[in-house]
C-alpha positions in Angstrom: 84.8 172.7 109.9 81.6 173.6 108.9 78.6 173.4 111.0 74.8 173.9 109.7 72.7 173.6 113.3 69.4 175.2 111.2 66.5 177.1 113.4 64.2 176.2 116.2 60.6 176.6 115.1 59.2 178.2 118.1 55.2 177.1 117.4 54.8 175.3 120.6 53.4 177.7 122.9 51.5 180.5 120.6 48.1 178.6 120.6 48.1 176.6 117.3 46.6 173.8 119.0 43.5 175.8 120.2 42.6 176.5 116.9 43.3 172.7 115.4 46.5 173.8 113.3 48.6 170.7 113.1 52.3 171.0 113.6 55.4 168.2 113.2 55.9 166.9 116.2 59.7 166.0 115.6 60.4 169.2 114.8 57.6 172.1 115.7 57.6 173.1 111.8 53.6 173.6 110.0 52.7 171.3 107.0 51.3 173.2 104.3 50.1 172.6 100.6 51.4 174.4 97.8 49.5 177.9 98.6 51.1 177.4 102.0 47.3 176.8 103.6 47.7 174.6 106.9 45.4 171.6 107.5 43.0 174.7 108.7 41.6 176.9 106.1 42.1 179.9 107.0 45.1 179.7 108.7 48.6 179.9 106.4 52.1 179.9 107.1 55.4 181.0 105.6 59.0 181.4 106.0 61.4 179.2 108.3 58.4 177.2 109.9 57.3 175.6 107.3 57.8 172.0 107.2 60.1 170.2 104.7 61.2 173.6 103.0 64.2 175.9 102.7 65.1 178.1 105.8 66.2 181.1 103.9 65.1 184.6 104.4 64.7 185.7 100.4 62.4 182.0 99.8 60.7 183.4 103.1 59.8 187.3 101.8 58.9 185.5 98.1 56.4 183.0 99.5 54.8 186.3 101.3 54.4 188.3 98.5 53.2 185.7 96.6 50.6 184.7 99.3 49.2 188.1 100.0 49.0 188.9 95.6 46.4 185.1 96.0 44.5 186.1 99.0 44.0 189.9 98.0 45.6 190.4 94.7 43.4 188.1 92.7 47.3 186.5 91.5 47.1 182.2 91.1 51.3 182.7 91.0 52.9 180.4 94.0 56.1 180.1 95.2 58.6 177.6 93.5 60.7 176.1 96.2 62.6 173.9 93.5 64.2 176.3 91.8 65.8 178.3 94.5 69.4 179.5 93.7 71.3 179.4 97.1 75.3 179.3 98.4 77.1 178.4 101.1 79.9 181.4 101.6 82.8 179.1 102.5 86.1 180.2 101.6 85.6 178.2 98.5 81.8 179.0 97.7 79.3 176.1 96.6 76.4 177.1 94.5 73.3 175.5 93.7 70.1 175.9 92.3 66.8 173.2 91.4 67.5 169.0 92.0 70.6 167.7 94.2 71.7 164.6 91.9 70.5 162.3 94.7 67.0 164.4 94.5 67.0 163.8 91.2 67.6 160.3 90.6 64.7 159.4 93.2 62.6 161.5 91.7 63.3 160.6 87.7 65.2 157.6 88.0 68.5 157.3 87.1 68.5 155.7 83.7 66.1 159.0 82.8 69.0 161.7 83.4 72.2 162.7 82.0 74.7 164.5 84.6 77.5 166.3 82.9 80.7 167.6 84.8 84.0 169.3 84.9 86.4 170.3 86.7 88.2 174.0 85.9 90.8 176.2 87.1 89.9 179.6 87.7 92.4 182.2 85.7 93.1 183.7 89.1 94.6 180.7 90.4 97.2 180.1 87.5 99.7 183.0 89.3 100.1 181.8 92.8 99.4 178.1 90.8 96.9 176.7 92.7 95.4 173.3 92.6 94.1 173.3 89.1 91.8 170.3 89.9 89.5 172.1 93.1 87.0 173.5 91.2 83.9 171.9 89.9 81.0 172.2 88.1 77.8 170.0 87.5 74.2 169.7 85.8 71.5 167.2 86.0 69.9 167.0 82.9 66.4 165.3 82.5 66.5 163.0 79.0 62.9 162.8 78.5 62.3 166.5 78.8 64.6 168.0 75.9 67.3 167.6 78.5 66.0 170.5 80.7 68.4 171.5 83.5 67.3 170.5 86.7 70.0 170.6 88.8 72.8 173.2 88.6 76.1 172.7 91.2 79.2 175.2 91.3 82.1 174.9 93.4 84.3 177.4 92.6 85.1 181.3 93.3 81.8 183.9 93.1 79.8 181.4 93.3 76.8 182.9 94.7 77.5 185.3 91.3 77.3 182.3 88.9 74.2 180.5 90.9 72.1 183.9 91.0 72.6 184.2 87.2 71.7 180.4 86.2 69.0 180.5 88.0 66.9 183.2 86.2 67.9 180.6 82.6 66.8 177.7 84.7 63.4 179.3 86.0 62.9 179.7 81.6 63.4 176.2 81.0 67.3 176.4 80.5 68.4 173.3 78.3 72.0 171.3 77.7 71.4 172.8 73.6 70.8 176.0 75.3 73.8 175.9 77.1 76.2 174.5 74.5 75.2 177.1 71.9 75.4 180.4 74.6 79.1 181.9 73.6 81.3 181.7 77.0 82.9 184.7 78.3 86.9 183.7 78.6 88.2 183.4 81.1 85.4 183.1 83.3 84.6 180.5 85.6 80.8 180.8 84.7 82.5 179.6 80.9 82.3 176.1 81.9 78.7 175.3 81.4 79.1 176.7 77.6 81.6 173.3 77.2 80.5 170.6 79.3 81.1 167.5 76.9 81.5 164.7 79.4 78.8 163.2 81.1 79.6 161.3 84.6 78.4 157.9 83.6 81.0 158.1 80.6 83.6 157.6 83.4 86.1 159.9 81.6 88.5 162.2 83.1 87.3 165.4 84.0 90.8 166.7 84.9 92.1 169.9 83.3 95.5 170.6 82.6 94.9 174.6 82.4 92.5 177.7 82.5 
């Protein structure tokens, strides 16, 4: 059973309101814009308060740096809360970085991606002969922008390994041609993006028979 209760933004009761900084009601969390300013100039905010982004502690110390390199730094560099490689450390981990494929088909339409899939068996699991079908891996693909990945998914072993490497391809613009002509390490789990070949509206079988 997995249980994801999130944080309590504790912004009630330190004054905000004196000073006119508007919070979300529903949940105590601070709108920002995109240089995480609140609706009062000189007031910003980062980390778990903010409103509508991620609660994690490496998007929190980022968005700092970043924020202090603008105000003192002379930087124009913000944080990108899109492309944020994260995992859940389940038993089985799940990786992801950029769109969800629900994300992405409200924000592109569905008709203007291409999701490719598979699942794999990890060469560790072919001994004790585990379920060869558990595994799986994803990418959203947007058509109209020389199929730029922007959604990676990974449920599989290490994970959090796989994700953390991705993510530094799909902060450069990582592509499906990109992907299909990088060599794959064998037998790696990672290997799988190298030869994704079926897309999920195909409706083929994305079974595998072995490692």
């Amino acid at each position: 059973v997995l249980i994801a209760v999130g944080r309590d933004a504790c912004t009630r009761n330190i004054g905000l309101e004196t000073i006119g900084v508007k919070i979300n009601e529903k949940n105590g969390k601070v709108p920002v814009n995109d240089e995480e300013q609140t609706n009062v100039p000189y007031v910003y905010a980062v980390g778990d308060i903010l409103d509508g982004k991620l609660e994690l502690t490496p998007v929190a110390i980022q968005a700092g740096k970043l924020l202090a390199r603008r105000l003192y730094g002379g930087s124009s560099t913000k944080c990108d809360y899109i492309n944020v490689p994260t995992t859940v450390f389940t038993p089985l981990e799940y990786g992801s970085c950029g769109l969800a494929e629900e994300r992405a088909i409200e924000e592109y339409g569905k008709q203007n991606l291409e999701v490719y899939h598979s699942l794999f068996w990890p060469l560790e699991w072919t001994v004790p002969g585990r379920d060869n079908n558990t595994c799986y891996a994803k990418i959203i693909c947007s058509k109209h922008d020389n199929n730029r990945v922007i959604g990676f998914h990974v449920l599989g072993p290490n994970a959090g390994e796989v994700t953390q490497g991705f993510a530094a391809a799909i902060k450069c613009g990582l592509t499906k041609e990109l992907l299909d002509e990088t060599i794959g390490i064998h037998p790696t789990c990672a290997e799988v993006f190298t030869t994704m070949d079926i897309t999920k509206s195909s409706g083929q079988d994305i079974s595998q028979r072995g490692c």
